[in-house]
C-alpha positions in Angstrom: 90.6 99.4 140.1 93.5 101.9 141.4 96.1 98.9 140.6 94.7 98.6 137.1 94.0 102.0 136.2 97.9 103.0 137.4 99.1 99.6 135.9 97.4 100.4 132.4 98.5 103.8 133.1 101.8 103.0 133.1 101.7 100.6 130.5 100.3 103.3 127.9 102.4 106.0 128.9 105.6 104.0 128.3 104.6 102.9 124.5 103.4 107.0 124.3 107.3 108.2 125.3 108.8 105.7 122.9 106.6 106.5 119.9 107.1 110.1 120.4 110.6 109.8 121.8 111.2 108.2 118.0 110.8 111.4 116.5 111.6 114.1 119.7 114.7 113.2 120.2 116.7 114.1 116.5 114.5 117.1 116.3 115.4 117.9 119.9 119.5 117.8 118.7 118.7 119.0 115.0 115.1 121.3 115.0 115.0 122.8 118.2 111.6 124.3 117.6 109.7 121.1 115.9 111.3 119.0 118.6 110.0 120.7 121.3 106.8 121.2 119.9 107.2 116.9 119.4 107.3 117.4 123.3 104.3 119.4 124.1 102.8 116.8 121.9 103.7 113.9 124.0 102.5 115.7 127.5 99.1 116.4 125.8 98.9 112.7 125.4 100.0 112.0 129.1 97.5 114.2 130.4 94.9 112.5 128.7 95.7 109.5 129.7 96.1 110.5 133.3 92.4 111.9 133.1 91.1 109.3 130.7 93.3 106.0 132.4 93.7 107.2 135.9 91.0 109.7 136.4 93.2 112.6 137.4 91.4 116.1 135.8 93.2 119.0 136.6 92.2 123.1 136.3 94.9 126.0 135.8 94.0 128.9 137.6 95.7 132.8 136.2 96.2 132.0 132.6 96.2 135.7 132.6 99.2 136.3 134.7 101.2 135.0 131.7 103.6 137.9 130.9 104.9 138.4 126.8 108.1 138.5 128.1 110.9 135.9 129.2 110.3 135.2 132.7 112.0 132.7 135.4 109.6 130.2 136.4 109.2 129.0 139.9 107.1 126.1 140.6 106.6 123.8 143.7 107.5 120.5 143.0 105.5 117.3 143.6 105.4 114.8 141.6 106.0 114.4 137.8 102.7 115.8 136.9 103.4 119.7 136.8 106.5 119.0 134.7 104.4 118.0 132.1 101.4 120.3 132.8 103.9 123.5 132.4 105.6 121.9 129.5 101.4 122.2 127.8 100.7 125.0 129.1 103.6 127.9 129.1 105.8 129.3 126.1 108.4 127.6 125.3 110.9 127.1 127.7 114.4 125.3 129.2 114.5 123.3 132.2 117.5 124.0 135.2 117.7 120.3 135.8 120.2 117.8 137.7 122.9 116.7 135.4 121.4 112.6 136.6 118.3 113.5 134.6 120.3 114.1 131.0 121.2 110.0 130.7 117.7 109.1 131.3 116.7 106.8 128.2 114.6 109.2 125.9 112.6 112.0 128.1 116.5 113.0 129.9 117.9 113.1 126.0 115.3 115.0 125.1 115.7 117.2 128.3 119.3 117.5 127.1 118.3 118.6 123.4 116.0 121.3 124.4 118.8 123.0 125.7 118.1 122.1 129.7 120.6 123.5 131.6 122.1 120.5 133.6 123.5 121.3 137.3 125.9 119.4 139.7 123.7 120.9 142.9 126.9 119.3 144.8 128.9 121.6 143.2 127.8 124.7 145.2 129.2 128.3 143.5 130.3 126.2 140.6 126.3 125.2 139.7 124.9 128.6 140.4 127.3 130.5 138.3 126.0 128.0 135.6 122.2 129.1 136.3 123.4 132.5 136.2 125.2 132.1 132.7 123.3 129.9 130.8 120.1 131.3 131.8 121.2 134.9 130.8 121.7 133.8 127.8 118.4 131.4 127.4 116.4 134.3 128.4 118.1 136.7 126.0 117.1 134.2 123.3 113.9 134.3 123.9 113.2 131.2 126.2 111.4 131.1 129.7 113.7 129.7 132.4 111.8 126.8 134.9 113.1 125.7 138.0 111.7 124.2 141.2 113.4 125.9 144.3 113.0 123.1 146.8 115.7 120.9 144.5 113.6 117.8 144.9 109.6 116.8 145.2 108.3 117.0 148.3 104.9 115.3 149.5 101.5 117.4 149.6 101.9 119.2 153.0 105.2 119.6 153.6 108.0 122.1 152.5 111.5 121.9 151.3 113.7 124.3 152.0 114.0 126.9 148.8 117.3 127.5 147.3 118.5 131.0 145.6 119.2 129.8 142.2 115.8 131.0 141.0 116.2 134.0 142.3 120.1 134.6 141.7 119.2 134.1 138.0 116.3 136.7 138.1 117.8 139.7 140.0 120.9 139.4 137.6 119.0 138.8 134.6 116.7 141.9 135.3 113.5 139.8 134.8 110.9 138.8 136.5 109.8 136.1 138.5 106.5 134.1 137.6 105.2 131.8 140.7 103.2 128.4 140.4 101.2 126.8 143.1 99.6 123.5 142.2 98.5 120.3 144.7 99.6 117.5 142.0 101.3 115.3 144.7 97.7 114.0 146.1 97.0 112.3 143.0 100.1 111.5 141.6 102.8 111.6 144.4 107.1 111.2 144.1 107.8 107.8 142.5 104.2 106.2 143.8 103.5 103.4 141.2 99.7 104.3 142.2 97.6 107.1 140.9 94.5 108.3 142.4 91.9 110.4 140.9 90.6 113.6 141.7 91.3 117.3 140.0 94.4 118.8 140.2 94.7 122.4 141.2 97.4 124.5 139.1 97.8 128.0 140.1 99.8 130.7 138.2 100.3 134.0 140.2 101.0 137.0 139.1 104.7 138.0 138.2 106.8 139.1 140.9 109.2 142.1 140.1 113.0 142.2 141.1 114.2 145.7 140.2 115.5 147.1 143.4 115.8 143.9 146.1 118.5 141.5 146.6 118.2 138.3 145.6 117.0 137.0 149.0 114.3 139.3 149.4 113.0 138.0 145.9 113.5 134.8 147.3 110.9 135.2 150.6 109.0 136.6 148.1 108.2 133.6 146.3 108.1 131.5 149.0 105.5 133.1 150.7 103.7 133.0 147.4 103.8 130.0 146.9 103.4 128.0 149.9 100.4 130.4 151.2 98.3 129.9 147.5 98.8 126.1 149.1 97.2 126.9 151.7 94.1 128.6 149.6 93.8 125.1 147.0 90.9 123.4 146.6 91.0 119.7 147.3 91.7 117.3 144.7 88.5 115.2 145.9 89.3 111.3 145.9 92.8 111.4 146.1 92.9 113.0 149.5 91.2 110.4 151.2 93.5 107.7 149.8 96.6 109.6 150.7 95.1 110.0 154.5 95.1 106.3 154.9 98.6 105.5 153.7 102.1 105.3 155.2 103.9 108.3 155.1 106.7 107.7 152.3 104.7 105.3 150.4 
């Protein structure tokens, strides 16, 4: 049942992007605001056919923690699950992303024409003075600033090593720093074909000031955050006794 669920999963996801992607990608370049409301559209329809197809529920924990205010988001990073459960569930907002990501047929052109700032993360100084100015200037606009600190998913129980960009664009910016904890990975893990049911834990902490400390201070900050709320997750049920059994990497 796992191989059909996650084979009609993918199935019905992938006419779901292109039927949306038909109209979310001209408003993306021409209506900013209708296209990305086009977008929150379609991740409203993935989630429900991850819960409905797959079997994967999910519950988002500190909805109150949610400031009025432009924020930079930072989220551990999983799988492609809490890309789409952010994009439903916070204001409207850009994406720090790898430049790769923009030439991805439909979801990277949208990416591109919600005003996503892309990064070369080879380019070292070069890519954080590009967080630093373009997200100054998304956050004066109006928009909440995402970004995963590790760079890259990691799988459920491990931890990446957390870069400064986050943080660099925060302290400078004068804003404050909203931290996400969430175990998506054990349903839904990096690139994994299969899907596994159970009910994914998302957990929004409360902001996290940076008036008066440097940027790596801010930076330990959010770590420790984030990767002890981890720690405190409830477990997402079925899904960790599938993940127990298989190869690590698969």
């Amino acid at each position: 049942m796992i191989y059909l669920r996650s084979s009609a999963f993918v199935l019905l996801a992938t006419l779901t992007t292109i039927f949306y992607g038909l109209f979310t990608v001209p408003f993306a370049i021409f209506r900013h605001d209708i296209g990305y409301e086009c977008a929150r559209s379609w991740g409203w329809s993935i989630l429900w056919l991850a819960k409905h197809v797959c079997g994967i529920d999910y519950q988002v924990r500190g909805m109150d923690n949610l400031p009025d205010r432009p924020v930079v988001v930072m989220s551990k990073h999983q799988s492609a699950w809490e890309t789409v459960g952010m994009l439903c569930h916070l204001p409207r907002a850009v994406w720090i992303i790898k430049k790769e990501l923009v030439w991805v047929p439909i979801v990277g052109w949208v990416l591109g024409g919600l005003k996503s700032i892309a990064i070369d993360r080879e380019s070292g100084r070069s890519a954080r003075d590009q967080i630093l100015e373009q997200g100054r200037d998304r956050l004066q606009r109006g928009y909440w600033v995402m970004i995963f600190p590790e760079g890259t998913r990691v799988a459920p129980g491990e931890r990446g090593r957390y870069g400064l960009g986050g943080s660099l664009l925060a302290t400078g910016a004068g804003v404050d720093i909203l931290p996400i904890a969430h175990n998506a990975g054990e349903c839904w893990r990096r690139n994994a074909f299969l899907k596994y049911p159970g009910k994914v834990t998302m957990s929004i902490g409360a902001t996290i000031s940076t008036k008066d400390k440097t940027t790596a201070e801010v930076g330990r900050e959010v770590e420790d955050w984030i990767e002890a709320e981890m720690l405190r997750l409830p477990s997402t049920g079925a899904a960790n006794n599938a993940y127990s059994k298989r190869p690590v990497g698969t």
